[in-house]
Phi, psi and omega in degrees: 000327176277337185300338183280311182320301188297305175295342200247004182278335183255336166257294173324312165329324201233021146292138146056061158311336210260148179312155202269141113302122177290092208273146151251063182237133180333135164310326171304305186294301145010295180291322172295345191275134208281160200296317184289310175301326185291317202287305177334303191286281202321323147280351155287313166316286189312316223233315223273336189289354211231302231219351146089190221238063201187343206028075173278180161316127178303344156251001146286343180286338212123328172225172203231114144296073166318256186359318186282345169243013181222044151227013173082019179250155191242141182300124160284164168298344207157133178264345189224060117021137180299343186217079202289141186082011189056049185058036188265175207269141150321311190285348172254329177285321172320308218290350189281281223300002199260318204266355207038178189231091163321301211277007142254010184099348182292085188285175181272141186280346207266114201116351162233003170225140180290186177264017198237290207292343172246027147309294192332296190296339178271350172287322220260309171306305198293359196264348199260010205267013170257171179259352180251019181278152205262335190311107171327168185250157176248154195242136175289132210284166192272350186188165198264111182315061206321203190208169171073199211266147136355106217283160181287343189227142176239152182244140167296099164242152150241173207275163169232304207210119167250137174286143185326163173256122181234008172247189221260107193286002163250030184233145190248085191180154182285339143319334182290324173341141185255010163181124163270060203253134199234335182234119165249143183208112168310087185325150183279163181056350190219180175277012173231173174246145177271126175217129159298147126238111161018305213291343203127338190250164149263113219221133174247146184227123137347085174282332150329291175253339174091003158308088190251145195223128194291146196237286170223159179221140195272288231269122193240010162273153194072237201240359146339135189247359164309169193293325185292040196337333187233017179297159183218131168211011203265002179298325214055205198068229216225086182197176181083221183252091188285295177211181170188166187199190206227134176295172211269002186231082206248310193308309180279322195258331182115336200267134170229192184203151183221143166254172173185171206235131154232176179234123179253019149300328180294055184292318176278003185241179195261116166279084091237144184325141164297136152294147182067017193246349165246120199265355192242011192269110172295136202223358202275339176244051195264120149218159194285161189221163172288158182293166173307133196292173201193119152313146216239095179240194199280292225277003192262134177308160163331168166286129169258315120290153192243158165231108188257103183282137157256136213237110177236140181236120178291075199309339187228067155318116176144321174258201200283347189228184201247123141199126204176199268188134143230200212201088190324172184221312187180148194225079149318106194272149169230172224219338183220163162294313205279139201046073138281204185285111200247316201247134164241116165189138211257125207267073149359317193252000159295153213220136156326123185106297185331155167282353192257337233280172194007032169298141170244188187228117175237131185258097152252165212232187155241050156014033151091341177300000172273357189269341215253148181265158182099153222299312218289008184320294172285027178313313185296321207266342174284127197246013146280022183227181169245346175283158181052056176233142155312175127212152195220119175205156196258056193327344184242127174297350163279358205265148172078321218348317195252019175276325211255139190256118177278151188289183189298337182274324198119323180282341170211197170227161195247141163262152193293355151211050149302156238255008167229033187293315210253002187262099188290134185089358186262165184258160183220047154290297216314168193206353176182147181217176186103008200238137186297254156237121201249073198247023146215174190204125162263143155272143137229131181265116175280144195274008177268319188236080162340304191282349209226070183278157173257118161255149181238140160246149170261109191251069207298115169247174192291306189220023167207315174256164150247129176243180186234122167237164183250105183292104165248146167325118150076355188289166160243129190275334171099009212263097065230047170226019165235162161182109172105229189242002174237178163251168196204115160261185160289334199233331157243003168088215217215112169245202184268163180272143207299143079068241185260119177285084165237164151207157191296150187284144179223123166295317194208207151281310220225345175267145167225163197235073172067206205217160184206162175263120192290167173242130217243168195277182210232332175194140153256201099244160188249183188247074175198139178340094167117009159250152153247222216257325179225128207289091186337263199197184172184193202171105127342082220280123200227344226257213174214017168253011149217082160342303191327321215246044166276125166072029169248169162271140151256128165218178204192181200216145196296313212286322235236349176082356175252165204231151179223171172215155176214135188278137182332292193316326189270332203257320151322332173292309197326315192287091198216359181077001178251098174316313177298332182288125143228160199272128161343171175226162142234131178255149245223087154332117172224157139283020191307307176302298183321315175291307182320287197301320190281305180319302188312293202303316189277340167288003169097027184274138195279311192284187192274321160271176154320154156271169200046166220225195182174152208273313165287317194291009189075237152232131198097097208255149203280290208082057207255145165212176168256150157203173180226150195271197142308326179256032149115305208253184236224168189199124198253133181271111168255102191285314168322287181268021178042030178272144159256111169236160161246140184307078173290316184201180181213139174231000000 
């Protein structure tokens, strides 16, 4: 059995990657299909999106299992070999693949392929590894076919806005997106929007004339004239100037925050900002903080990234250029790039005087530790780390003072009831734990209870669900042994969840604090043809120019570009303590890859697809987020064509 461990950590592991697909075929035919052509359809649905239609390594195939390499293993060249697997037996490769491996990312197969189909498939790789198989090559499909009924409704878009083009127009990669801007925000008070793109700028729009104009720009690596020396973007995914949001008294002091990402491998250049590169940015009381203390065992890694808020105060809101003060706020070592500190955002229905007022809310990721074996399995279930976490902090140091602790850097404050100030060894930030990555936070305010907002996350899961969760003081969501509507081990894969459900509260690797009943999503999807890969954002629908969508969450899934609604009324039921209740979904008609795909091409995009690729979307990833205006309606962000369309109508 360790020789199968070994074999399947350096090859296997970045086999058959892809979310289980539910093949939907008569039994009969099934019986009739001779084992090389079944395993032939069946790894294209399963494989082929990964490992290209030959099963080669997934990065000679096209795409990078980022897990496989940031547990140190490296992509083979070719799965099929003359002694394919390094000589493990068919029946120990049946027996991985039926049960899968989480902590590489491999899921289990079992319930969605028989045991005759994952016969097939293993018959069907070893037939491509001679030079005399006879065996059709299956070809990866460019997008996942949906599944199930026709949706009733199409949304209607039109373009708004295309953002300058900033990534790298020679990459078949998601650096290829030709503009990454993932967030629009209505400046409070006024007729314009505030939009990120990843790559570095900060950009104001005109709603008016539709004019947009760089405001401030981050990225200052390499050879870059931006402010940052150490900004870092050039990974993608969820890196670069990553979010920002406007304090909630904006109108008056002038202060918003921005997050961005650096690499503190860049030892020879300066964590502070360039002088002059902003002519109105004061810089004389600006310094830099230590990263956030991080607990420390044999097995844990270097830092790879830092993720940093910045505090900025604008004396003359209204034009066009920045001039005023910023202010570190806090610096977050991540142990990987990847799922990291992604979400900033602030409790809409709090009013001067509330205990929330200027509070802020941070969506932290667990930077790939739930894949990994070893105390960092459980960084989310620890409440000695800050990954897979909620955090609740006072970013501004006159605010709460006499509710409130000041933090360990100095720079902000903790309020005195958040729900583990008093738990020794615990960080007292946190405010909810258990979440793989939870890197957007919806508010919703019901107009009967104002005072009572709903946060919702948006949660990317691993090996099977994308959820929804309804975020409360002190829950545990359960990740990385819980996901979705099962529990999931490193060792039995994703079973049903026990009867009574508890798991222990962990304090540390070695301290435990009792036991707790997890708190379960609210709407799920699966990693599977007619699901997709990783789940975006969403908004409550407040606006008024489509009636249709009054009282649903509208959300949408990045890689694959569909949108779904789900009504408010099913997804508050949903919160019942039962892991099996979730709220329908209905998805929602777009032409989105098809506008995304023409929009790339007349915008000078070199490939034949979208760039990147993702295991349901296929080759070519949409890269899709939501955003909303001040009145409520709503606008889909295409990373892929660098597009802004606004939402008009559902038909």
């Amino acid at each position: 059995m360790k020789q199968l461990i070994v074999n399947l950590t350096n090859v296997l592991a970045s086999f058959l990657l892809v979310a289980a697909g539910t093949i939907s075929v008569q039994a009969q035919t099934r019986a009739k299909q001779q084992p090389l052509t079944n395993g032939q359809r069946l790894y294209a649905v399963n494989c082929a999106n990964c490992h290209g239609a030959r099963a080669q390594g997934a990065v000679k195939a096209g795409a990078e299992i980022s897990i496989i390499a940031e547990q140190g293993g490296k992509q083979p060249p070719d799965l099929t070999d003359q002694a394919w697997d390094h000589g493990s037996t068919d029946a120990e490769i049946f027996t991985v693949i039926k049960k899968g491996i989480p902590s590489t990312m491999m899921p289990s197969f079992a319930g969605s392929l028989s045991d005759t189909e994952i016969r097939n498939v293993v018959a069907y790789v070893r037939s491509l590894a001679s030079t005399q198989a006879s065996a059709p090559t299956a070809a990866a499909p460019t997008a996942a076919a949906p599944v199930g009924s026709t949706p009733e409704r199409t949304l209607e878009l039109a373009d708004y806005i295309a953002l300058p083009i900033t990534g790298d127009m020679s990459a078949d990669r998601v650096t290829g997106l030709l503009a990454r801007g993932s967030i629009l925000r209505d400046e409070p008070g006024s007729q314009r929007s505030f939009i990120n793109d990843l790559n570095g700028p900060l950009y104001i729009l005109d709603k008016k004339t539709k004019q947009l104009m760089p405001f401030l720009n981050f990225n200052g690596g390499g050879d870059k004239t931006g402010l940052y020396p150490r900004f870092a973007a050039n990974i993608g995914y969820a890196s670069g100037l990553m979010n920002f949001v406007f304090d909630p008294d904006y109108t008056h002091n002038g202060i918003f925050y921005t997050l961005h990402m650096e690499n503190p491998a860049e030892t020879q250049v300066s964590t502070m900002p360039r002088a002059g590169v902003v002519a109105g940015l004061d810089l004389a009381g600006y310094s830099t903080t230590p990263a956030l203390t991080r607990p420390m065992s044999t097995t844990d890694t270097p830092t790879s990234r830092e993720l940093v808020i910045v505090e900025w105060t604008d004396r003359q809101i209204g034009n066009t250029t920045f001039e005023g003060t910023a202010r570190e706020v806090l610096r977050m070592h991540a142990p990987a790039y990847m799922h990291p500190l992604n979400e900033i955002t602030f409790n809409p229905a709090a009013r001067p005087g509330d205990p929330d007022w200027r509070i802020m809310y941070l969506g932290v990721g667990d930077s790939g530790t739930g894949e990994r074996q070893g105390p960092m399995r459980l960084y989310t279930q620890r409440l000695d780390t800050h990954q897979g976490k909620i955090l609740r902090i006072i970013p501004s140091l006159n605010e709460h003072v006499s509710t409130s602790t000041l933090s360990e850097n100095g720079r902000y404050r903790i309020p005195n009831d958040n729900p583990f100030v008093s738990v020794l060894g615990a960080r007292k930030e946190i405010w909810a734990l258990g979440l793989r990555n939870p890197h957007r936070l919806t508010w919703y305010i019901d107009p009967a209870r104002p005072r009572q907002p709903v946060l919702l996350a948006f949660n990317i899961g691993l090996v099977s669900w994308e959820t929804v969760m309804i975020i409360k003081k002190g829950a545990n969501y359960g990740y990385p042994l819980r996901e979705g509507s099962q529990s999931m081990s490193s060792t039995n894969g994703m079973e049903p969840i026990p009867t009574d459900d508890v798991i222990p509260i962990l304090v540390s690797d070695s301290v435990k604090r009792g036991t707790i009943k997890p708190t379960y999503a609210v709407i799920a999807y699966p990693h599977k043809p007619g699901g997709g890969d990783a789940i975006a954002n969403g908004f409550v629908y407040r606006g008024k120019r489509i009636a249709a969508l009054k009282g649903t969450l509208v959300f949408g899934d990045i890689t694959t570009g569909r949108i779904w609604y789900a009504k408010l009324k099913d997804l508050l039921a949903a919160d019942d303590g039962n892991p099996l209740t979730m709220a329908p979904i209905h998805e929602l008609g777009t032409q989105i890859r098809t506008l995304s795909e023409e929009t790339y091409r007349k915008r000078g995009g070199p490939n034949p697809n979208l760039p990147g690729r993702a295991f349901i979307a296929g080759a070519g990833r949409i890269d899709l987020r939501l955003a909303e205006d001040n009145d409520g309606e709503l606008y889909v962000l295409t990373k892929s064509d660098g597009m802004i369309r606004s939402v008009i109508s559902v038909r």
